[in-house]
C-alpha positions, 0 to 999 in steps of 0.5 A: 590328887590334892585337888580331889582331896581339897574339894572331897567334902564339897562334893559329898555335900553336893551330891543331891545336887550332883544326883538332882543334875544327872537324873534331870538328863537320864528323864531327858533321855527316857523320854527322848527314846520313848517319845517316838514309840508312844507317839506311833502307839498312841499311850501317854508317856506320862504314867512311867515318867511319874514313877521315875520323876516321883522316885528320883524326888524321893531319893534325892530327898534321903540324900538331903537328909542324910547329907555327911556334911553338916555345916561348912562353906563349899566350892570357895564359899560359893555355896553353904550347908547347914541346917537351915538349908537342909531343912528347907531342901526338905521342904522344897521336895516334899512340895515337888512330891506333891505336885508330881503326885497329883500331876497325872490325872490333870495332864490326861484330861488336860491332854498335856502329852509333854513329857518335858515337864517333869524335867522342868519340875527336877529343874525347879527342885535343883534351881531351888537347892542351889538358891537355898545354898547359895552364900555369895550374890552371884551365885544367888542370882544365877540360881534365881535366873535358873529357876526363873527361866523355868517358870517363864516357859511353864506359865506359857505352856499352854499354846493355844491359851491367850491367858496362858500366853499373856501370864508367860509374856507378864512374867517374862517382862517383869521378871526381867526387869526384877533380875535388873534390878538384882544386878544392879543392887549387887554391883552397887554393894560390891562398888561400897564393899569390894566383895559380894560373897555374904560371909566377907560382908557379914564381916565388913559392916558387923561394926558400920555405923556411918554407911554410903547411899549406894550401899542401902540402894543396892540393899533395897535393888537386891532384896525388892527382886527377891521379894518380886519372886514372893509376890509381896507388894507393892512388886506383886503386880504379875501375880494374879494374872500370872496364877489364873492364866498359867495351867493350874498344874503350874500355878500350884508349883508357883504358889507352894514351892519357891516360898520357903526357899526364897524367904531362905535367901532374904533372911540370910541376907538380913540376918546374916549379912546386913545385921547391923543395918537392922535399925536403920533400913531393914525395919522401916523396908519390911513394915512398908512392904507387910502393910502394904502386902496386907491392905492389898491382900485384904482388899483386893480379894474383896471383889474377885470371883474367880478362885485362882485370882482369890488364892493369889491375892490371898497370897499377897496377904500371908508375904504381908504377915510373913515381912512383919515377921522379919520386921521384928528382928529376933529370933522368935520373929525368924521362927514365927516366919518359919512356922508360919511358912511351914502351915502356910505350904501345906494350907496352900498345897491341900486348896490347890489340890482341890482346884487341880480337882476342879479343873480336871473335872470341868467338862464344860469349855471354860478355861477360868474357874469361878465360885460357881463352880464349887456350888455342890460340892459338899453335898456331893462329897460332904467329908472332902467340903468339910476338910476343904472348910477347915483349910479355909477357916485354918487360912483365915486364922479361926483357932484351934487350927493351925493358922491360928498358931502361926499368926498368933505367933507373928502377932507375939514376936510385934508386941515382944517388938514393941509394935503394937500399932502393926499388930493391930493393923494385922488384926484388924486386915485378918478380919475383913480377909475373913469376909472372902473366905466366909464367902466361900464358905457359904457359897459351899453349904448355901448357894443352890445349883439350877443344874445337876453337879457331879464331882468325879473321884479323887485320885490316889496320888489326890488323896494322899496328898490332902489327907496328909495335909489336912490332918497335919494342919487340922490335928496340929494342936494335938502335937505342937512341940515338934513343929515349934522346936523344929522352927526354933532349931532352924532359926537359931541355925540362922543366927549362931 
């Protein structure tokens, strides 16, 4: 009886992790029971199991939401709620929503019958909660390897690709080699420190001044692992193969899910934990990697032709926006990151929407889809080619939209910083990543197709999913304060 009364609140704060765990098995055993007739009868599974996986999202995003937990320690100080991670589970499933939202039409032309996916997909929602709430390293890296086993088999889930094969192989392998390093980065800090759980650590170093080696190699260890999640260079080496050979299904959970929660995770490590170390490590580490990230990003993307390569190393580019964020070290730099991430999802989600689109309406053998493909398009459909133009010039930062806004605030929170040569370094990196986007622009409205083009209609899930995308990032200067004060409330969550 005292136990359950000791551990009451944990509990009530983990119930959409509790709910997220026992739906994941109840899918699991839908489709077990299902799978026998539906193969004798030859129906998809896959429409009922939307439904359920769509609704089970859904509801555990009303429990996050409506968590009676505000903010406290759980489970020994094992894990943490507050504001911060409620915001970011929010984030977490809205992005799973869409991605079942638009699954269906892609697995029936796919002809991905595997009803085991969408249990992987609650996997990821529940891997990711867990990670957002994590507040010790262990717990932390179990959750990271949770999540990370989940994307080895996703990348590699179609077995009749070679590029599916060698994207889940790369990933495995430098994966692997990204969880070492946590590790070892996480037995040097509790070889200095004795402890590993964030909050014991905040306190120990809050007035360090002389420190060990070791402490800031196993610093640099844990935060480069969760930056190789990112795709931030220079640990983005997988992230181009990975994208273009994984189903694009899967590299569009890649590319729009697990940000915002890992950027959770460095963040509470930095500001929360290793604060003091700010002047001495953590701006040196951050600027490195954002100009790096940057220069790659920028050019890299230069000589690509293939959309999904583009969109990756595009990627790379906004990781190297989103460390010179954190490189600024005030509470405006944490809620330009936020924003920034908050637009960057939502740009991201509506383009890979598009090329899901693409991919499902290629009749032809091609597993890789190139800038030929999109030749058309806004002749074809003239009010989607100009939503999907505005989400290009929204990525390349043209104002009124609102990736516009969310770089300019990186660029405000660099001068309030005093660094004014990586601003200009930014600036001068967005215009010529600019070049790749005006490419796609023109090859929209200019390039002539020798053959007929046809692009089918939209699904409903499709639709919804970039209507409701579009007009939040195209119509953002119309109501900014709610986003602004959001972020603002989010990061302040951070330092209090």
């Amino acid at each position: 009886m005292k136990f359950a009364l000791i551990f009451q609140n944990d509990t009530a704060a983990f119930l959409p992790e509790l709910f997220l765990a026992i739906s994941l098995l109840v899918v699991l055993l839908h489709g077990s029971f299902l799978g026998v007739s539906a193969a004798s009868l030859y129906t998809y599974l896959t429409p009922s199991i939307v439904r359920l996986t769509s609704t089970i999202l859904f509801l555990s995003l009303l429990l996050v939401l409506n968590n009676p937990v505000e903010s406290q320690t759980l489970w020994n100080a094992l894990f943490v709620t507050d504001h911060l991670a409620i915001w970011a589970k929010f984030l977490v499933f809205i992005g799973l929503i869409f991605c079942v939202s638009v699954s269906e039409a892609y697995m029936f032309s796919a002809r991905f019958r595997a009803y085991e996916i969408f249990v992987f997909i609650i996997g990821i929602g529940l891997s990711l909660c867990l990670l957002i709430s994590s507040y010790d390293l262990l717990s932390i890296y179990l959750s990271m390897e949770f999540l990370s086993l989940i994307f080895y088999v996703l990348a590699s889930w179609k077995k009749n690709s070679y590029f599916s094969a060698e994207a889940g192989l790369k990933y495995f392998i430098l994966g692997s080699v990204a969880s070492l390093f946590f590790l070892f980065g996480a037995s040097l800090i509790y070889f200095t420190m004795g402890t590993t759980n964030l909050g014991a650590l905040a306190l120990l170093t809050e007035n360090l001044v002389p420190s060990s080696p070791f402490m800031y190699l196993g610093l640099i260890c844990v935060v480069s692992a969760l930056l190789f999640k990112l795709g931030a260079a220079p640990y983005h080496m997988w992230i181009a193969d990975v994208y273009e050979g994984a189903p694009t299904l899967i590299s569009f959970i890649f590319a729009v899910v697990p940000k915002f929660s890992i950027f959770v995770v460095v963040s509470r490590l930095v500001f929360t934990s290793f604060w003091s170390f700010f002047p001495s490590l953590w701006e040196d580490f951050f600027c490195v990697c954002g100009l790096l990230s940057l220069s790659i990003g920028c050019l890299c993307g230069l000589g690509e032709t293939k959309i999904k390569r583009l969109l990756a190393f595009s990627s790379v580019g906004h990781v190297g926006f989103l460390c010179l964020g954190l490189a600024s070290g005030s509470i405006e730099g944490i809620q330009a990151v936020l924003f920034y991430l908050l637009i960057y999802m939502l740009t991201a989600a509506f383009l890979w929407v598009f090329v899901l689109h693409l991919d499902v309406d290629s009749t032809s053998n091609k597993t890789l889809l190139t800038f030929a493909d999109v030749i058309g398009l806004a002749r074809s459909n003239p009010l989607l080619g100009i939503f999907i133009i505005l989400m290009i010039f929204s990525l390349a930062g043209i104002p009124p939209l609102g990736g516009f806004f969310a770089k300019l605030n990186i660029f405000v929170s660099l001068v309030d910083a005093s660094f004014y040569l990586l601003a200009i370094f930014a600036v001068l990196t967005s215009v010529i990543s600019a070049f790749y986007y005006v490419r796609l622009i023109k090859i929209f409205y200019f390039e002539k197709n020798e053959n007929w083009f046809f692009f089918s209609p939209l699904s409903k899930g499709s639709a919804i999913v970039l209507v409701l995308t579009a007009l939040t990032v195209c119509f953002f200067m119309c109501s900014p304060n709610l986003f602004y004060l959001l972020t603002y409330k989010i990061g302040l969550g951070l330092l209090v």
